[in-house]
N, C-alpha and C positions, 0 to 999 in steps of 0.2 A: 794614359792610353797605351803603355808600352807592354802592358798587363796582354792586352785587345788583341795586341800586333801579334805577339809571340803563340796567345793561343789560337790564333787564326789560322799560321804556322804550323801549329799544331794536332789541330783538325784536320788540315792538306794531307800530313806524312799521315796522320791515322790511315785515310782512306785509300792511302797511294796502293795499299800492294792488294786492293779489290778492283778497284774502277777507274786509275788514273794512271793513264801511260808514262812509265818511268821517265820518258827525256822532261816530262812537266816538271817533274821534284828534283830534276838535278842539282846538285850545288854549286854550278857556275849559270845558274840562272833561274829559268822557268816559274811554276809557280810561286817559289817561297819568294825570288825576286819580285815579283810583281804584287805579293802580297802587303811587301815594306813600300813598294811603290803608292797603295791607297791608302797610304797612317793618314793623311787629312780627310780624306772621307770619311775614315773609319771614325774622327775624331768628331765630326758635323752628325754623325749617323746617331752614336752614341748621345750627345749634348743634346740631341732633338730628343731621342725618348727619354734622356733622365727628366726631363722638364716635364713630359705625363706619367706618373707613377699611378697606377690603378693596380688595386687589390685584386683577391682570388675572384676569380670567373665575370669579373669588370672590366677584361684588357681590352674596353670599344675601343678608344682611340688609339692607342698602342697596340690593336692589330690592324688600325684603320694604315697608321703607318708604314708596319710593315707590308701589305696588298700595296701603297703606293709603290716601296721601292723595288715591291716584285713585280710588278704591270713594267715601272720603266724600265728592271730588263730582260723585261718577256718571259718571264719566269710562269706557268699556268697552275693557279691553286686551285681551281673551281672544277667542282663535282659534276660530271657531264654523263653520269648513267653509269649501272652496272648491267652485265646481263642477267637474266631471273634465271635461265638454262645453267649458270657457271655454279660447279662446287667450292663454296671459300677452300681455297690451299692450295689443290687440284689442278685448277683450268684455270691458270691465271692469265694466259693469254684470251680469255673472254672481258676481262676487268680494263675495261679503257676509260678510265677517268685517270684525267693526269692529276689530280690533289684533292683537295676537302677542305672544305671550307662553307659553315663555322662546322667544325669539330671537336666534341667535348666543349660544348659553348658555346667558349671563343677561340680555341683554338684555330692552326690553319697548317695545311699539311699539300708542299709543295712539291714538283719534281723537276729534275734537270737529267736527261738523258732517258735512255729506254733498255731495254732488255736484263739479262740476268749478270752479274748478282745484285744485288740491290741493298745498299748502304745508308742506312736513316743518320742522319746529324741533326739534334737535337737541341734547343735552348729552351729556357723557359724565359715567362716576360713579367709574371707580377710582381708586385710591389710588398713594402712593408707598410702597417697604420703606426708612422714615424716624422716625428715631426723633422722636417731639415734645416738645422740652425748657421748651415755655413752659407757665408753672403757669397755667393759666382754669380755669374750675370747668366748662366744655363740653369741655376736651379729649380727642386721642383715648385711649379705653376699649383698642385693640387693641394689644398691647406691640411696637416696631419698627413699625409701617403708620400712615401721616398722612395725611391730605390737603392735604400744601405743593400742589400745583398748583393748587388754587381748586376741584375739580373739585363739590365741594359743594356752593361757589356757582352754578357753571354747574348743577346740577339743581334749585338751590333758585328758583334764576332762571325755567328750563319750568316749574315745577308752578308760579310766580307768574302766568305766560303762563296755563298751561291756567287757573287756576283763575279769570282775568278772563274770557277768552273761553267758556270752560263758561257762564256768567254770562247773556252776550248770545249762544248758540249761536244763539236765532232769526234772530239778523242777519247772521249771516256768509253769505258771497257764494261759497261752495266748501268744503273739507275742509282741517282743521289733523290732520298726524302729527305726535304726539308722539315722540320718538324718543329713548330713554335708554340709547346705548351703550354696550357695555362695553369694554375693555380700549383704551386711549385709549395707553397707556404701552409702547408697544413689541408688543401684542398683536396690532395689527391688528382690532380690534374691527369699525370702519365698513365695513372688505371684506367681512369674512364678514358683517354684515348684506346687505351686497348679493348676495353671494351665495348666500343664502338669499331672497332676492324681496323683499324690501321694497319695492323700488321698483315693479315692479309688479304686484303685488297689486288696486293701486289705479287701475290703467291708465297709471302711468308720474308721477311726483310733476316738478311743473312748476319750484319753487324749494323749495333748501333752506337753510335761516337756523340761523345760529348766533354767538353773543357769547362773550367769555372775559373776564373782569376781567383788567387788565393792570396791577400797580402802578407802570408809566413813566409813564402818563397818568393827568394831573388828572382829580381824580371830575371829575365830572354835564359831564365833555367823552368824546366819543368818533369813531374813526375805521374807515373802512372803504376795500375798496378792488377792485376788478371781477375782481382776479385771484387766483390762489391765493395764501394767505399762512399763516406757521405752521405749514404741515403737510408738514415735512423732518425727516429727521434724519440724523447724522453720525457718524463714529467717527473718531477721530485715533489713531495710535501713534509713541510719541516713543521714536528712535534716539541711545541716546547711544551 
């Protein structure tokens, strides 16, 4: 879970110089402190959803979870009206629903704070059709479906986000979406969120932040980098 910690960390400094008041990210405390402060939770949060691994656009229970841990802290996903008068981009202060939910599905698309600029943090939640042969006493419960891709981690990671910033909503400087994709694994999951309006709903989301644990790289190091990366896929066919 040192993987969890560090890109939780990591998420925080992204969004620091949009929506989070610099005394939070100082380095003789604030948020990154308090972040090392929930590694046990972060560790129970994780253990619980490796145990449901559910496939592309099957995340029931694994977004049933996540709605728990966002109800205990007060976090609102649910769709409460748009108005028919608002132009999508335009008039976003007509758009008062504070998330969405199901979205793309199963998706669920949450917020913490209000006004501009508006900062989306992203995970995804499905699974692999992978059998899990290592014996832990949290492994997965579903016969054939794992979570090898970390995807666990990456939502154990947001709910560690939200539930820091839930914390100091008074201080943030704009709106955090939370954003729990689904079908990550060939589904196309993040399109159909867009093409369902995620983006603006909220008058148009200015950056969007996302971490993946990577077992090449040494924990508590991490890299980024301005252009797209990770998000390819390939097929080969071998001619004998």
């Amino acid at each position: 879970m040192r993987h969890q910690s560090i890109n939780l960390i990591a998420l925080l400094c992204a969004i620091n110089v949009v929506v989070v008041s610099p005394s939070l990210t100082s380095s003789d405390g604030g948020l990154l402190s308090e972040a090392k402060g929930i590694h046990d939770w972060l560790v129970q949060v994780r253990r619980e959803l490796h145990q449901m691994p559910e496939l592309m656009y099957e995340e029931v229970q694994t977004g049933k979870a996540i709605r728990k841990h966002l109800d205990k802290l007060k976090i609102p996903y649910k769709y409460v009206g748009v108005s028919k008068s608002a132009t999508p981009g335009k008039e976003a202060h007509k758009y008062h629903t504070p998330g969405r939910y199901p979205v793309a599905k199963t998706g669920i698309v949450a917020t913490i704070g209000s006004g501009q600029p508006v900062v989306a943090l992203r995970a995804d939640m499905d699974a692999l059709p992978i059998v899990e042969e290592v014996d832990v006493p949290f492994k997965s419960r579903n016969p054939g479906k794992m979570h090898a891709c970390g995807h666990d981690g990456h939502v154990t990671m947001l709910l560690g986000a939200a539930k820091l910033l839930k914390k100091h909503e008074a201080e943030l400087k704009g709106t955090v979406k939370l954003l729990f994709q689904p079908a990550e694994e060939g589904g196309a999951g993040g399109d159909l969120m867009v093409q369902e309006g995620v983006w603006w709903l909220w008058g148009g989301v200015h950056r969007v932040v996302l971490t993946r644990a990577q077992n090449t790289q040494d924990c508590w190091k991490m890299w980024t980098r301005h252009l797209p990366c990770m998000c390819g896929q390939a097929s080969q066919q071998a001619v004998c």
